[in-house]
KOLZATOR-453147 format. One record per residue (C-alpha): x, y, z; residue number from 0. Coordinates in steps of 0.001 Angstrom, whole numbers, plus 500000, padded with zeros to 6 digits. Example, Ala and Ser with C-alpha at 12.3 -4.5 7.8 and 13.67 -1.06 7.14 Angstrom:
# KOLZATOR-453147
SITE       xx       yy       zz     n
SITE   512300   495500   507800     0
SITE   513670   498940   507140     1
This chain:
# KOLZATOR-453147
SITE       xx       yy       zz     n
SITE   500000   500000   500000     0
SITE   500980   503619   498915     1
SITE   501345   506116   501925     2
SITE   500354   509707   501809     3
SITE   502665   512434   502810     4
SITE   500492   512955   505315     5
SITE   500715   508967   506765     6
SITE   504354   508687   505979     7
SITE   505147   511282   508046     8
SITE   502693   510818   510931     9
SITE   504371   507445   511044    10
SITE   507845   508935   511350    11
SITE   506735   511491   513883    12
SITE   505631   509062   515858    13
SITE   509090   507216   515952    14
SITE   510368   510269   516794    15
SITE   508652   511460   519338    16
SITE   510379   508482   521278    17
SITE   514010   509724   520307    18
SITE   513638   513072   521576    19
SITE   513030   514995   524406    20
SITE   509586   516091   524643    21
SITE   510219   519472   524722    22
SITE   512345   519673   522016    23
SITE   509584   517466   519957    24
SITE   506998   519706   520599    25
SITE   509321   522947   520109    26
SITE   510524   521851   516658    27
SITE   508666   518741   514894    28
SITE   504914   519166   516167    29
SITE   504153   522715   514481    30
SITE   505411   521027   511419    31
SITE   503039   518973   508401    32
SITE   503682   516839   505715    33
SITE   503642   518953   502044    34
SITE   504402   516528   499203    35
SITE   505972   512757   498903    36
SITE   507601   512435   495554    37
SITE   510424   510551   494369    38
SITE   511866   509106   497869    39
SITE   512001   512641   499272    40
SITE   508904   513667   501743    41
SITE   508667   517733   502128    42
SITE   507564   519279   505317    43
SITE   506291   522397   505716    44
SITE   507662   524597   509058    45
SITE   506395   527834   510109    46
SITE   509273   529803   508900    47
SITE   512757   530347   507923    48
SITE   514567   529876   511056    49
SITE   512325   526877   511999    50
SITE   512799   525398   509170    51
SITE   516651   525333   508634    52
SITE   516677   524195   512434    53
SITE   514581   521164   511521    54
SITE   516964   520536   508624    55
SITE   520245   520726   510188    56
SITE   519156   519314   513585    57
SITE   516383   516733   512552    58
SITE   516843   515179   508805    59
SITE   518942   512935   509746    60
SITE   517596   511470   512131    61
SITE   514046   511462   510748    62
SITE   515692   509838   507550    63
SITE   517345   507123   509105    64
SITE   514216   505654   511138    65
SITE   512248   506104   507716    66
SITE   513450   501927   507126    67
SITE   512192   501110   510464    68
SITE   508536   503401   510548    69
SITE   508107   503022   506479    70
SITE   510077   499998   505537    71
SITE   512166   501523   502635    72
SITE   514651   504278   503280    73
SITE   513378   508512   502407    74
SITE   514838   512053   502199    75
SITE   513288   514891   504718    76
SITE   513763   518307   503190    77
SITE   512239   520938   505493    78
SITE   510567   523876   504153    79
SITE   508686   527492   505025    80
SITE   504843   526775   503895    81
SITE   503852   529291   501180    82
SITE   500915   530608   502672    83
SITE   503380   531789   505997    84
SITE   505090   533578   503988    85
SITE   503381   536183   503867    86
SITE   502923   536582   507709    87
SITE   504982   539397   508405    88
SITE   505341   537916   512129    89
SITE   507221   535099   510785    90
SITE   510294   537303   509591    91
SITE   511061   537445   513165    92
SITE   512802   534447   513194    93
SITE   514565   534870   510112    94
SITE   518180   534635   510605    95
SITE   520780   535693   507893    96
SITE   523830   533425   507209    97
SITE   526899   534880   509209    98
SITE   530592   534032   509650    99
SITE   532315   534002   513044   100
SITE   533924   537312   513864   101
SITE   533969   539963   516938   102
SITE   531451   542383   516892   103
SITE   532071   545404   517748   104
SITE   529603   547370   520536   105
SITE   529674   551417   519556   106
SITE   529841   554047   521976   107
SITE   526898   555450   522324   108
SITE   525962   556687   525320   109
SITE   524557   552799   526315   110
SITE   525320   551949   529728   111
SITE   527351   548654   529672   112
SITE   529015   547360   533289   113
SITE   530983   545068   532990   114
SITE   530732   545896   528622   115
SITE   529952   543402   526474   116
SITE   531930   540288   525428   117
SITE   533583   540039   521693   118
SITE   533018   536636   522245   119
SITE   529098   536367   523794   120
SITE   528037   535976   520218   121
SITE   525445   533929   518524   122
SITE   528029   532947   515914   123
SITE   530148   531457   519051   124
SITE   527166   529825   521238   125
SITE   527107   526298   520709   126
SITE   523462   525280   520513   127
SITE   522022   521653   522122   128
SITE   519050   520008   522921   129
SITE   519762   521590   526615   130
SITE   519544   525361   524870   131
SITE   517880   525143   521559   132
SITE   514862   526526   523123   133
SITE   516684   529535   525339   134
SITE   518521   530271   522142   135
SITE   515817   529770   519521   136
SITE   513982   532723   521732   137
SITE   517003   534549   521895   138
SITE   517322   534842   517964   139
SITE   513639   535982   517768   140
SITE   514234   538693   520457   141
SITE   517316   540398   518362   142
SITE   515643   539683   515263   143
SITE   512585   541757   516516   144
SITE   513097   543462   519836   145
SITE   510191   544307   521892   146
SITE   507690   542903   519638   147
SITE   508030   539514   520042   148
SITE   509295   537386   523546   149
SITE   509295   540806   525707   150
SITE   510283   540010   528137   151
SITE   512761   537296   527474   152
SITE   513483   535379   530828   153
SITE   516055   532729   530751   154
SITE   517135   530491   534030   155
SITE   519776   527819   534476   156
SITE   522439   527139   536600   157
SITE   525424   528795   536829   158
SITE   527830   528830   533998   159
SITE   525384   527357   530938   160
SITE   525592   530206   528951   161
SITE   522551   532763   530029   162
SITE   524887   535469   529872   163
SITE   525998   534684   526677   164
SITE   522795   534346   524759   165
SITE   521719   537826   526517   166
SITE   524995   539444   525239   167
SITE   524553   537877   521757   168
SITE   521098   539688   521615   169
SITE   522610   543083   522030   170
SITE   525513   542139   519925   171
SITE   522747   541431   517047   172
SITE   520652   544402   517479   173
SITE   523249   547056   517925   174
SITE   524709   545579   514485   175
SITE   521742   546244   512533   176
SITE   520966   549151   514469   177
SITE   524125   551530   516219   178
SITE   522240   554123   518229   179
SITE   520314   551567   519949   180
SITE   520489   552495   524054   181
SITE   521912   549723   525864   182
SITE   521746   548753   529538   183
SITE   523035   545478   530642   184
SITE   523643   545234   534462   185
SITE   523432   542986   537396   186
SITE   520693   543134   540268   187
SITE   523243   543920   542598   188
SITE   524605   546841   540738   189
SITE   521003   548043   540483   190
SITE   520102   547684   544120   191
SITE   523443   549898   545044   192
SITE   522867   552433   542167   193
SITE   518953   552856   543641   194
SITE   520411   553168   547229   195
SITE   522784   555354   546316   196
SITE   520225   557928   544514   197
SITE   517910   557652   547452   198
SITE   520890   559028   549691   199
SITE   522118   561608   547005   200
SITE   518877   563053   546070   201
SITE   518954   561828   541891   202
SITE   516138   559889   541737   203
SITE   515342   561434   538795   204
SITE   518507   560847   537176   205
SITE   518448   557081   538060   206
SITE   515084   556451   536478   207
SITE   516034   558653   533308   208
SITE   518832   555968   533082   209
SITE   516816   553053   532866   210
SITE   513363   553765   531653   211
SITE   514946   555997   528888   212
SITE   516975   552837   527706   213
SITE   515836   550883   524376   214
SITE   517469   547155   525712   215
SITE   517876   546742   529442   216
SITE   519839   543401   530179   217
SITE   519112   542437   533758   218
SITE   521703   539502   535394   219
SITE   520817   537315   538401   220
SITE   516878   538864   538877   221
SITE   516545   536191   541670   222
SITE   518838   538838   543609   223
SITE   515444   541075   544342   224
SITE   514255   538230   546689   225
SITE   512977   539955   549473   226
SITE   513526   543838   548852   227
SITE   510296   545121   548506   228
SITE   511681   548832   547984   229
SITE   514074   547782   545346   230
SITE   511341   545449   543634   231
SITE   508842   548741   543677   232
SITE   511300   550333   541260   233
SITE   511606   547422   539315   234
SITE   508132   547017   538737   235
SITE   507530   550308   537791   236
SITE   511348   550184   535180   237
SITE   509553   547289   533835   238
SITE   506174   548920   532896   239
SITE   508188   552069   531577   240
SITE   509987   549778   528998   241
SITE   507308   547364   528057   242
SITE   504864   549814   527369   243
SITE   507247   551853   525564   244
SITE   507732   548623   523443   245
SITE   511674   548249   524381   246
SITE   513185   544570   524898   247
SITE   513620   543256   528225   248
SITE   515863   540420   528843   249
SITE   516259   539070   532689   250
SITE   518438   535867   534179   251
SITE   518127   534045   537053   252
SITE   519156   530756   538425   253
SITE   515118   529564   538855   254
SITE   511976   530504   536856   255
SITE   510100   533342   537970   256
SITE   507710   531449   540211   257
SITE   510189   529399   542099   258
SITE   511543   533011   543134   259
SITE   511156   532910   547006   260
SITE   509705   536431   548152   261
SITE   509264   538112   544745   262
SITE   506172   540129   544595   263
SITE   503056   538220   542705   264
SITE   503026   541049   540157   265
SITE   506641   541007   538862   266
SITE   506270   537374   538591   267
SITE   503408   537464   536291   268
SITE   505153   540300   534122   269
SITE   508320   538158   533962   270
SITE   505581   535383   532376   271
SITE   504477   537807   529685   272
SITE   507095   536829   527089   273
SITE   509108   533630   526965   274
SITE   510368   531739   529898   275
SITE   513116   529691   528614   276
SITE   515532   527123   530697   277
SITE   519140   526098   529785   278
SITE   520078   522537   531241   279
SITE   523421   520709   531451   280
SITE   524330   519955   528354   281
SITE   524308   516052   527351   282
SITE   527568   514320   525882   283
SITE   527212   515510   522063   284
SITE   526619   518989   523100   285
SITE   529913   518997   525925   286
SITE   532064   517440   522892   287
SITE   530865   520339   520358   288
SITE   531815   523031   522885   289
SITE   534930   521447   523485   290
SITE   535824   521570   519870   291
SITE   534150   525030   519314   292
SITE   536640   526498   522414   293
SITE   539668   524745   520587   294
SITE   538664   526154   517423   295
SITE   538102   529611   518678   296
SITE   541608   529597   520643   297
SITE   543366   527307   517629   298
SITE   544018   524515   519536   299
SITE   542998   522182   517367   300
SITE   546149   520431   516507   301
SITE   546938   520439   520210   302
SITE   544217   518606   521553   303
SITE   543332   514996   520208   304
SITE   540121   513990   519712   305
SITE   540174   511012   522204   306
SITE   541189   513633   525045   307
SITE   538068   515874   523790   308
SITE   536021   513346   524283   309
SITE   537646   512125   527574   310
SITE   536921   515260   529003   311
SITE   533278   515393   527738   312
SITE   532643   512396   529814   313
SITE   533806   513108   532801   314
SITE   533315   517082   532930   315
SITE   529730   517681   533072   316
SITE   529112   520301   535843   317
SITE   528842   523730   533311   318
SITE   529910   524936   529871   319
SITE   532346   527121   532191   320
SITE   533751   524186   533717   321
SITE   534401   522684   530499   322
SITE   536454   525712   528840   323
SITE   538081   526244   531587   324
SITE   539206   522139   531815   325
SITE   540887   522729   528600   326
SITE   542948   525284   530395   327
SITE   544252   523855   533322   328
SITE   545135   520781   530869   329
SITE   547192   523303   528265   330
SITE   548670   524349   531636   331
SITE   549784   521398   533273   332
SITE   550856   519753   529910   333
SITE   553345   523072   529368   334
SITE   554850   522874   533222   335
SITE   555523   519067   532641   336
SITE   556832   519367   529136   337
SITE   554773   516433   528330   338
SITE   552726   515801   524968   339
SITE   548577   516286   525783   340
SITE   547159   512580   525559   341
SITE   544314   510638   528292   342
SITE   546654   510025   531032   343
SITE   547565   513396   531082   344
SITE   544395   515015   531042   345
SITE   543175   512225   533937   346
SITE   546543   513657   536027   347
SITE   545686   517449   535044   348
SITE   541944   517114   535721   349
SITE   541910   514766   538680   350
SITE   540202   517236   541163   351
SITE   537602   518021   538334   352
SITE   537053   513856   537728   353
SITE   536284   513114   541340   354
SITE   532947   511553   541323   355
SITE   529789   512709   542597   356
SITE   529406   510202   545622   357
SITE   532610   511606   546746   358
SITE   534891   508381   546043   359
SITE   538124   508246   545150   360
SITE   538958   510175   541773   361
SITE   540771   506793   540544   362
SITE   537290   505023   540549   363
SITE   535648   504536   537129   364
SITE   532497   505935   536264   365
SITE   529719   504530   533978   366
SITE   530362   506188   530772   367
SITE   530813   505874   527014   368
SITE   534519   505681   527239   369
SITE   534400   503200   529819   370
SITE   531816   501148   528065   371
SITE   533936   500932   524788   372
SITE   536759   499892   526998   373
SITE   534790   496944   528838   374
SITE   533439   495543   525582   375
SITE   536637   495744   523919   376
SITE   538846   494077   526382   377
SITE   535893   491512   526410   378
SITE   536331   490807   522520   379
SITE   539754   491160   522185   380
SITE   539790   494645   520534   381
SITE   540368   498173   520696   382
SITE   538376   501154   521076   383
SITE   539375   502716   518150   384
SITE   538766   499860   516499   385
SITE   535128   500112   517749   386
SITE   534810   503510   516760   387
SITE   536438   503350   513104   388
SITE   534581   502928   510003   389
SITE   535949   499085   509964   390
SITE   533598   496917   509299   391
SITE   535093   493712   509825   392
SITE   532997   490601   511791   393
SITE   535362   490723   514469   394
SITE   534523   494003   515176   395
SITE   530724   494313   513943   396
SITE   529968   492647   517029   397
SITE   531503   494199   520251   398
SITE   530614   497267   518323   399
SITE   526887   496368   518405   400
SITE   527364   495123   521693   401
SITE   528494   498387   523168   402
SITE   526082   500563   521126   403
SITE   522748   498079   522910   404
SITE   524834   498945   526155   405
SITE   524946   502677   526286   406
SITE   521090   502755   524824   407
SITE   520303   499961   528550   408
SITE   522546   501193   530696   409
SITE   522903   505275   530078   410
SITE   519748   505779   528053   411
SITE   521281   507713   525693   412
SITE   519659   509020   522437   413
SITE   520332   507453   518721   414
SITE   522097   510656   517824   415
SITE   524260   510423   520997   416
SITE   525079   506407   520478   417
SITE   525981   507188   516830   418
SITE   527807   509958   517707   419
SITE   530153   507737   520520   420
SITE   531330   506005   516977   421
SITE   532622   508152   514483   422
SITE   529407   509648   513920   423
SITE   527326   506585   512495   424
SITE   523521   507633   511382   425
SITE   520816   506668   513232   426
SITE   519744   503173   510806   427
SITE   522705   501756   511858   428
SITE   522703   502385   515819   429
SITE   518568   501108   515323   430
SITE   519828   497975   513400   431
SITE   522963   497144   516099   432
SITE   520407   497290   518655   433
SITE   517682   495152   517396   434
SITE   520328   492879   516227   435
SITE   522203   492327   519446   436
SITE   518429   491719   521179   437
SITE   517863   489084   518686   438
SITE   521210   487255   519613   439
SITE   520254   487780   523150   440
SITE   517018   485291   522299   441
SITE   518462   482969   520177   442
SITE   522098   482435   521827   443
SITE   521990   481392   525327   444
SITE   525788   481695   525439   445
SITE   525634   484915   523894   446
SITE   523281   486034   526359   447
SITE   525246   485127   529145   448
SITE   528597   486862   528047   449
SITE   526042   490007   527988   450
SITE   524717   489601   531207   451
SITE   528180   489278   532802   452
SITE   529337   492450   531291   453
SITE   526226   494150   531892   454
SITE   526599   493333   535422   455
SITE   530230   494354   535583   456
SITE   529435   497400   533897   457
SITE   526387   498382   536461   458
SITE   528516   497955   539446   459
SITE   530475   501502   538245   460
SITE   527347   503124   538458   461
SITE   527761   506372   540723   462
């Protein structure tokens, strides 16, 4: 039987929606709908430009390779704007121009900027991942059109995931386009001392020029206003100065707005009005593409190997400011010992940064990728390069498939994660290794017990 578009894709969804995280599903794939299925290749129509080179560059590939498994024959996805949004002038907010990597410069013009903006808090150096395509998805639609659409902007993480950055790249963006743009980027603290201090000096007037005459006002760390009822008065009354004035508002803060312990009812609701946008730790694909995006930036790419990238990606997972910073200390360490940058010496350079969670020694293996490979491989009789080249000999088809159907048991991780752990295979091939190891499982009782003893070996490194 001959599927529609429509079917054919509904089908794929639905295999989807299983590989990614729901928010990201819902975000990206749900607002989308089948177009045309002609020739092997299904087009789907997003709601515009910036949605749909996302879905392209994020999502074909995956969506192509469990096509064999949802459809039974392999397809093409080619994302696409629908006509008829086209001619939604709302949708050219998220429209984002093709740009190469390079410092922006901030003008001086009168915009308040303490500390100033970063050369480097651009969009064109953010690394976007599943933990921040949402924060930074928002972010691009704020610069794109600021204080029409997402106003306020409120994005919360922990420390060190990269809410500064995105809020930087927004003024970075606008004041590129446009160079007399007012800017005011500050921290709650430095706004609680500068209201004190007018109080005592008599400027009020000047201080509320300052801020409510501003066109982007950049507030760090809002969760500082906890509790200061004269400080959050101000605020409140900043806020409706701006937004009704139509200027963008972009706030931080370590928890969404109502998780903020003695903030007044009313600035939480305002901080609701826009977008309310989390950035999480970011998984093992996203660690290893900031690693190599920081070794890029700071030509280091020769210098590092790509087995120590990745060493460091599993075992550094506390912030994006942890991880730049690991890549640091090792450059350091490897200088002062004159010795050449390889595992061991990242494990020596890093050891405080490797100890484990549950406070054992920093010797003690964790459950990870690397550690997985290494099990499997010393179980076969091979190595874990060999597992992760494009070799596709029987002896090492196996342990390969073998340590692919562990990662998906044991860590849970993602096709695109799994595929990624070895040399980037597509998604078909991590979905075949795993139904074909489960198969052995059933029909080779030996086979099944050689997995169960590693399996077991492997679980008792859990953290």
């Amino acid at each position: 039987m001959t599927l529609t578009a429509h079917e054919a894709w509904s089908r794929l969804l639905d295999r989807a929606r299983h590989e990614l995280p729901e928010q990201t599903f819902k975000t990206w794939l749900e607002p989308t709908e089948a177009l045309s299925l002609n020739d092997g290749t299904i087009y789907v129509g997003a709601p515009d430009q910036f949605a749909a080179d996302w879905n392209e560059s994020k999502h074909a590939d995956l969506l192509a390779g469990l096509a064999p498994v949802a459809l039974g024959h392999p397809i093409n996805v080619v994302f696409k704007v629908t006509e008829e949004r086209r001619t939604r002038q709302q949708m050219d907010f998220f429209v984002v121009e093709p740009t190469t990597a390079k410092p922006k410069q901030v003008p001086q013009n009168g915009a308040t900027m303490s500390p100033p903006l970063s050369d480097r808090y651009t969009f064109d150096y953010f690394v976007i991942g599943k933990s921040n395509e949402l924060a930074a998805a928002a972010a691009h639609a704020a610069a794109q059109a600021p204080g029409k659409v997402y106003n306020p902007l409120f994005i919360y993480g922990d420390t060190g995931l990269g809410k500064t950055h995105l809020m930087q790249a927004i003024a970075h963006e606008i004041v590129e386009r446009k160079p007399d743009t007012r800017i005011t980027f500050i921290g709650t603290e430095q706004f609680t001392n500068e209201f004190v201090s007018a109080i005592q000096n008599r400027t009020m007037p000047d201080f509320r020029r300052r801020y409510r005459e501003t066109d982007l006002l950049l507030v760090d760390d809002v969760h500082f206003l906890k509790g200061k009822e004269g400080f959050q008065e101000e605020f409140f009354h900043t806020f409706n100065a701006l937004y009704e004035g139509g200027r963008q508002i972009v706030l931080t803060s370590d928890r969404p707005p109502s998780e903020i312990a003695g903030l007044e009812a009313r600035l939480v609701s305002r901080f609701q009005w826009g977008m309310v946008a989390d950035v999480e730790l970011p998984d093992l694909e996203h660690r290893i593409a900031i690693l190599r995006q920081k070794a890029h930036v700071d030509h280091l790419e020769l210098t590092i190997p790509e087995d120590v990238v990745r060493f460091i990606a599993e075992n550094v997972r506390s912030s994006v400011r942890e991880l730049e910073g690991s890549i640091i200390k090792l450059l350091a360490y490897a200088s002062l010992k004159h010795r050449e940058i390889t595992v061991d010496v990242a494990r020596d350079a890093l050891r405080d940064k490797l100890k484990p969670a549950d406070g054992s020694p920093s010797g003690a293996p964790a459950l990870n990728t690397f550690v997985i490979q290494q099990t499997v491989a010393k179980e076969w009789g091979v190595t874990t390069d060999g597992l992760r080249s494009k070799t596709r000999t029987k002896n090492l088809t196996v342990p390969r498939q073998v340590a692919m159907f562990m990662m998906r048991e044991l860590l849970g991780m993602q096709l695109v994660e799994i595929g990624s752990a070895f040399g980037g295979r597509d998604h078909s091939t991590v979905i075949h290794s795993l139904e074909r190891v489960a198969a052995m499982i059933k029909e080779e009782p030996s086979f099944a017990q050689r997995i169960g003893k590693i399996q077991a070996a492997l679980e008792s490194l859990r953290n």
